[in-house]
C-alpha positions in Angstrom: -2.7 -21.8 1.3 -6.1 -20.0 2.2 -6.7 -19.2 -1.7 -5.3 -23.0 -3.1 -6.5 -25.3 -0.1 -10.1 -27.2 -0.6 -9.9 -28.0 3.3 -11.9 -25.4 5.3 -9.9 -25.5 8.7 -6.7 -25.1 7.2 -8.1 -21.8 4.7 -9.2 -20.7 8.0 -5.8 -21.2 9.7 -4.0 -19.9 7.2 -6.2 -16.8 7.3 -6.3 -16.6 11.1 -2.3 -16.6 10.9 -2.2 -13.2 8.0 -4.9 -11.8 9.9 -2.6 -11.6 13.2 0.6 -11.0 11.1 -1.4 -7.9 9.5 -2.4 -6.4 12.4 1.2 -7.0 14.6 2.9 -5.0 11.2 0.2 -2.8 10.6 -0.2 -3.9 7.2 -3.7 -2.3 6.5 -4.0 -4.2 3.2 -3.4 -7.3 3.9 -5.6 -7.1 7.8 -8.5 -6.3 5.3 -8.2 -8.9 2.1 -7.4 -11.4 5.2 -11.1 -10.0 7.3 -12.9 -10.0 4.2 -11.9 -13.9 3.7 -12.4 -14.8 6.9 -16.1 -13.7 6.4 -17.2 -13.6 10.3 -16.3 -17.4 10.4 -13.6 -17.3 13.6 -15.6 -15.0 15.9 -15.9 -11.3 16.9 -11.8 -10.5 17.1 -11.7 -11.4 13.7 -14.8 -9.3 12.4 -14.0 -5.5 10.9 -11.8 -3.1 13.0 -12.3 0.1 10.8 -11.2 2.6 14.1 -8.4 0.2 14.2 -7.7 0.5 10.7 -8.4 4.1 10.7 -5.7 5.0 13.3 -3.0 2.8 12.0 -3.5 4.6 8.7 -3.6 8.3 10.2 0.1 7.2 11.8 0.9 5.9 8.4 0.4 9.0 6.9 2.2 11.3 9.5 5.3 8.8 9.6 5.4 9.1 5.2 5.1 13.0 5.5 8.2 12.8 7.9 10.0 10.8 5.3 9.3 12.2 2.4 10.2 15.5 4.3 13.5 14.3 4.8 14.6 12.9 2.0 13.4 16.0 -0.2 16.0 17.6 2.5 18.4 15.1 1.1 18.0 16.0 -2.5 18.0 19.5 -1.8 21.8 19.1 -0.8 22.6 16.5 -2.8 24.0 13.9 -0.4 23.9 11.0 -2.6 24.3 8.4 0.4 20.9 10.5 2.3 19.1 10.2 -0.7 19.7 6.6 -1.2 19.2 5.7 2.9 16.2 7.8 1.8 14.5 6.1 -0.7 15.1 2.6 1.4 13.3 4.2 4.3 10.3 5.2 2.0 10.8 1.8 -0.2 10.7 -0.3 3.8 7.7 1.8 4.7 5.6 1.2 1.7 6.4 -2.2 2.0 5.6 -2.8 5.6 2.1 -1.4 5.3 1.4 -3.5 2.0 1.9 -1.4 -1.1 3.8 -3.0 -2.8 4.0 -1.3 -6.2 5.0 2.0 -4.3 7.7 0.2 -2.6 8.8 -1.5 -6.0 9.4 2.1 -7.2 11.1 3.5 -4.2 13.6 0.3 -4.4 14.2 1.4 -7.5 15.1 4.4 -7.4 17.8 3.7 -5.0 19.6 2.7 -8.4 21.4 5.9 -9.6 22.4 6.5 -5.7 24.3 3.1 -5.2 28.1 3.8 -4.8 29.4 0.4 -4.0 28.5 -2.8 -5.2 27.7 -4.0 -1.7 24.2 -1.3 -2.2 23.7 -2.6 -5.7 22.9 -6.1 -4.2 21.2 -4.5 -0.9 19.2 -3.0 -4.2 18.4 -6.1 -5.4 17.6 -8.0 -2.9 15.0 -5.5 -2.1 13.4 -5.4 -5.9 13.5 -9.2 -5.9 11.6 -9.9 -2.3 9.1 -6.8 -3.8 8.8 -8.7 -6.9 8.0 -12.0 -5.5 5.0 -10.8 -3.7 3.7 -8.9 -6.7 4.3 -11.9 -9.2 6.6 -10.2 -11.3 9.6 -13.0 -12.0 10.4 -11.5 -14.9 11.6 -8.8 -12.4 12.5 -11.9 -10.3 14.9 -13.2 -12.9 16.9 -10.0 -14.3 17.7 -8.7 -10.3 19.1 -12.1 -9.5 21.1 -11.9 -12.7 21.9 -8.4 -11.4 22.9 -9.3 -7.7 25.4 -12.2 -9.1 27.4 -9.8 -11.1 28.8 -8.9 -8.0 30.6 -12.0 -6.9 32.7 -10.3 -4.4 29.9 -9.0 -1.8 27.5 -12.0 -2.2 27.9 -14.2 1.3 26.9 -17.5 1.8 23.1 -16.5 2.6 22.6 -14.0 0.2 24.0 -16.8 -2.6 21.1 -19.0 -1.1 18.8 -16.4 -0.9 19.8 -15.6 -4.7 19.6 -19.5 -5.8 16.4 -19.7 -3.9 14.4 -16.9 -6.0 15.6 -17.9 -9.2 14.0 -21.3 -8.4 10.9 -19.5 -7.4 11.3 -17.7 -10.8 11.9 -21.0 -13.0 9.3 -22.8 -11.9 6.9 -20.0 -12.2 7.8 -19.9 -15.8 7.8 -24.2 -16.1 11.5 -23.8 -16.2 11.3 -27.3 -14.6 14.6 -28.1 -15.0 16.3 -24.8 -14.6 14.1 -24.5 -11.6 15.2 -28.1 -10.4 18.6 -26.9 -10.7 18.8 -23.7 -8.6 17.2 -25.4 -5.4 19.7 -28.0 -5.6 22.2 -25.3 -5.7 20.7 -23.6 -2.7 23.1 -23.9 0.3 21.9 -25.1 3.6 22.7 -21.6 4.8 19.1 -20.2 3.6 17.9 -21.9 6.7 14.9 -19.4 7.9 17.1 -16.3 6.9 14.2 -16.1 3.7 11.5 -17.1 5.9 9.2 -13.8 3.9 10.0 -16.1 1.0 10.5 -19.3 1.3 10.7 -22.1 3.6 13.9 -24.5 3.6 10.8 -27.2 3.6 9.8 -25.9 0.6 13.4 -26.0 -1.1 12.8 -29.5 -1.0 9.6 -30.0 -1.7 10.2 -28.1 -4.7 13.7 -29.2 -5.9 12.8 -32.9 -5.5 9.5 -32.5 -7.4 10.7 -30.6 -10.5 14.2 -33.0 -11.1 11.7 -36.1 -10.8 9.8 -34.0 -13.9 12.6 -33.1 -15.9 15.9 -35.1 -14.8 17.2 -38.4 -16.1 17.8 -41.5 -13.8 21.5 -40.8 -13.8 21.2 -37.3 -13.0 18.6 -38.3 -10.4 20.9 -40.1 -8.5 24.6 -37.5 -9.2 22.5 -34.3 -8.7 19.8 -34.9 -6.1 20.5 -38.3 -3.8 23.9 -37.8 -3.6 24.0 -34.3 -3.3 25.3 -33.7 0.1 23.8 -30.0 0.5 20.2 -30.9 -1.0 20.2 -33.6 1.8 19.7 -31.3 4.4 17.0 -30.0 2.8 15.1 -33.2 2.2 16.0 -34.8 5.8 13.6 -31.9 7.0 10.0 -33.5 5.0 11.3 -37.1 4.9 7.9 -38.3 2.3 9.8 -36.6 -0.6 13.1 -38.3 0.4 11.5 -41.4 0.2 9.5 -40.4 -2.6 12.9 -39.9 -4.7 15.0 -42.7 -3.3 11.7 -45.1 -4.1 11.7 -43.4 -8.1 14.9 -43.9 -8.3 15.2 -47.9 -6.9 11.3 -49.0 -6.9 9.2 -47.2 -9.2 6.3 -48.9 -7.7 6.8 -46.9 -4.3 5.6 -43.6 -6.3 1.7 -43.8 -5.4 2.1 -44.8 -2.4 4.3 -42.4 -0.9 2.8 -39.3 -2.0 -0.6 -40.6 -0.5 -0.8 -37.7 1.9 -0.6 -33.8 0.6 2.3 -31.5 3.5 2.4 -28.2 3.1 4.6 -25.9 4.9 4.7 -22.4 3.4 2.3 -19.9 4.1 
């Protein structure tokens, strides 16, 4: 929101809100791309901590030593369920404190140490959330692909979680349609359980937009309106509701009722 909105209180907001989310993880990275945008514009608690910054990283260091320690320990014997529980921790850690690449490679790895199908999706889940952040959907698209040759482990969430990032992935690639298609097919179980990711807001937002760009009337009205599980999405931002039922009945609604921009996602 802070890089794409024009309005200068809510850039500010939305900065204000990663600035106190960086420093309650301790995500050196993203505390100082989030001070350095702020630019001294919301006061003194918002200005440069560097002793802050400094200590957080000195922990950072000492709790990596500790894991890599271990999980060298791990490889030394060979336990192949240590050395994947291993490569998590260091893959959770990396992530936490915002380097993402590192983590992307640590997720990875956890690969040839995966012994039941139930860690191969645990595997992917992991990649894809990495991969999101970093703007890879390639990565985005083949871990999804991945998880949902696993049919047996997936639960409701995870299937939501799964439909959910492919959408993300689509529409990233103008894959309006495909996109449109895998939010509608996200269940109402995602509810906040991908908050990282995506908002169930957004779901709508999203869905609705890219079926009014690529579908037809008819599947307007099979796929979206009466589409029992998309309807709890769209009852929660009740413009784009409107905005659909008026394109489908009254296509001289459309200006009118998306007169005012909503934005939910951070």
């Amino acid at each position: 929101i802070a890089e794409r909105c024009g309005v200068e209180a809510i850039q500010l907001e939305a900065l204000r809100m990663a600035h106190d989310e960086a420093r309650a993880r301790e995500d050196t990275v993203l505390y100082l791309d989030a001070v350095l945008k702020i630019n001294s514009r919301l006061g003194p608690r918002y200005r440069h901590d560097q002793a802050w910054v400094d200590s957080v990283n000195r922990r950072a260091e000492q709790r990596k030593e500790k894991l890599e320690t271990e999980l060298n320990g791990y490889r030394t014997n060979l336990i192949k369920e240590s050395i994947r529980m291993g490569y998590n921790d260091i893959g959770d850690f990396f992530y936490a404190h915002g380097h993402l690449s590192e983590a992307f490679k640590s997720y990875i790895r956890t690969r040839d140490y995966c012994t039941t199908s139930k860690h191969i999706v645990q595997m992917c889940m992991h990649v894809i959330l990495v991969s999101i952040e970093l703007g890879q959907f390639a990565h985005v698209t083949n871990y999804v692909s991945k998880a949902e040759q696993t049919p047996d482990t997936l639960d409701a969430v995870i299937v939501a979680k799964l439909r959910a990032a492919a959408g993300l992935a689509n529409l990233e690639t103008k894959k309006y349609k495909l996109a449109a298609r895998k939010f509608l097919e996200t269940g109402p179980e995602l509810g906040s359980n991908y908050s990282e990711v995506i908002a169930p807001q957004d779901v709508a937002v999203y869905g609705a937009l890219c079926a009014l760009a690529s579908f037809d009337r008819s599947e307007l009205k099979s796929k979206v309106i009466d589409n029992i599980n998309f309807r709890n999405f769209l009852e929660l931002v009740p413009e784009v509701r409107e905005l659909v039922n008026d394109f489908y009945a009254r296509y001289a609604s459309i200006g009118t009722a998306f007169s005012t921009p909503v934005f939910y996602h951070s």
